[in-house]
C-alpha positions as CSV (number, residue, x, y, z in Angstrom):
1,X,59.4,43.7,-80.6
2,X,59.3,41.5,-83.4
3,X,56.9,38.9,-84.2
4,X,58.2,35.8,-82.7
5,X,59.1,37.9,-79.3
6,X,56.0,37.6,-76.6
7,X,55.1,41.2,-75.5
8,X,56.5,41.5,-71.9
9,X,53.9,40.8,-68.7
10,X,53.5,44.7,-68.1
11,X,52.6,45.5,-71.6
12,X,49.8,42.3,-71.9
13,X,48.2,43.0,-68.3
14,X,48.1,46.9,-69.6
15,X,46.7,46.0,-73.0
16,X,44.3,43.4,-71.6
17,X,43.2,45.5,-68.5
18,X,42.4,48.4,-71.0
19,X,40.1,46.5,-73.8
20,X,38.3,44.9,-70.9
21,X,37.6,48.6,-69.8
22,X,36.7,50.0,-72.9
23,X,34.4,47.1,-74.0
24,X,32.7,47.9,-70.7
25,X,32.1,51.4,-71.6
26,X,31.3,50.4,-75.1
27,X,28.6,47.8,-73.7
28,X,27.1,50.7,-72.2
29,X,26.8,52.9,-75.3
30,X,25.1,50.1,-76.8
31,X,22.5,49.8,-74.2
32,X,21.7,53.2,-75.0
33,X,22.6,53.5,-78.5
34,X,21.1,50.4,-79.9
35,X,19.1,49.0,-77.1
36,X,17.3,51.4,-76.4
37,X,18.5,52.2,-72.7
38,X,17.1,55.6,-71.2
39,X,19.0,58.3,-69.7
40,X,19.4,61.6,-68.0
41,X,20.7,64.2,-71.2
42,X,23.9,65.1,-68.3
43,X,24.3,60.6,-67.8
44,X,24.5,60.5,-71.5
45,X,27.6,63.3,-71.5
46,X,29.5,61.1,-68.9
47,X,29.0,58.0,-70.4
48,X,30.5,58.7,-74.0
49,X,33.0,60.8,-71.9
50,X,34.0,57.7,-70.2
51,X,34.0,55.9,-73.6
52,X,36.3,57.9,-75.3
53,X,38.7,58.2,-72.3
54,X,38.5,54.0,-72.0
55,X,39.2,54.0,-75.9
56,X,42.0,56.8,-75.5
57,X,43.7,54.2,-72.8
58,X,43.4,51.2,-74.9
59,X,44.8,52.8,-78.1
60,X,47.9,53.8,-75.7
61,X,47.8,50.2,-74.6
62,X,47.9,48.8,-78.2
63,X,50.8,51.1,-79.1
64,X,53.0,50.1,-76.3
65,X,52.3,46.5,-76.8
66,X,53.1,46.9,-80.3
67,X,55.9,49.2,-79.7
68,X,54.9,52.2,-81.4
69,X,56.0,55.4,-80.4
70,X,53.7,57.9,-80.4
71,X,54.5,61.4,-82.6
């Protein structure tokens, strides 16, 4: 894909679907993080679980969007 090519439906919905996902689960590691949110030492465990498998998604996303292979 080049820069004056639009990324193809699949790839946007993907991207899109997977930063709304991970900015979800990053919201919530705020809350606790820097808002001061309390919970359970085993809810805190899932919750950054859940973060880093959003973030894990959305890189994929990215790289597809942009094309990227991945080594």
């Amino acid at each position: 894909m080049t820069t004056d090519q639009p990324a193809d439906a699949d790839s946007s919905s993907a991207y899109r679907s997977a930063w709304e996902a991970w900015q979800a689960q990053l919201a919530e590691v705020h809350a606790f993080f820097l808002d001061g949110q309390k919970l359970h030492p085993t809810a805190l465990k899932g919750l950054l679980n859940r973060e880093a498998r959003a973030k894990a998604r959305y890189d994929a996303a990215r790289r597809q969007l942009l094309g990227i292979d991945e080594d």
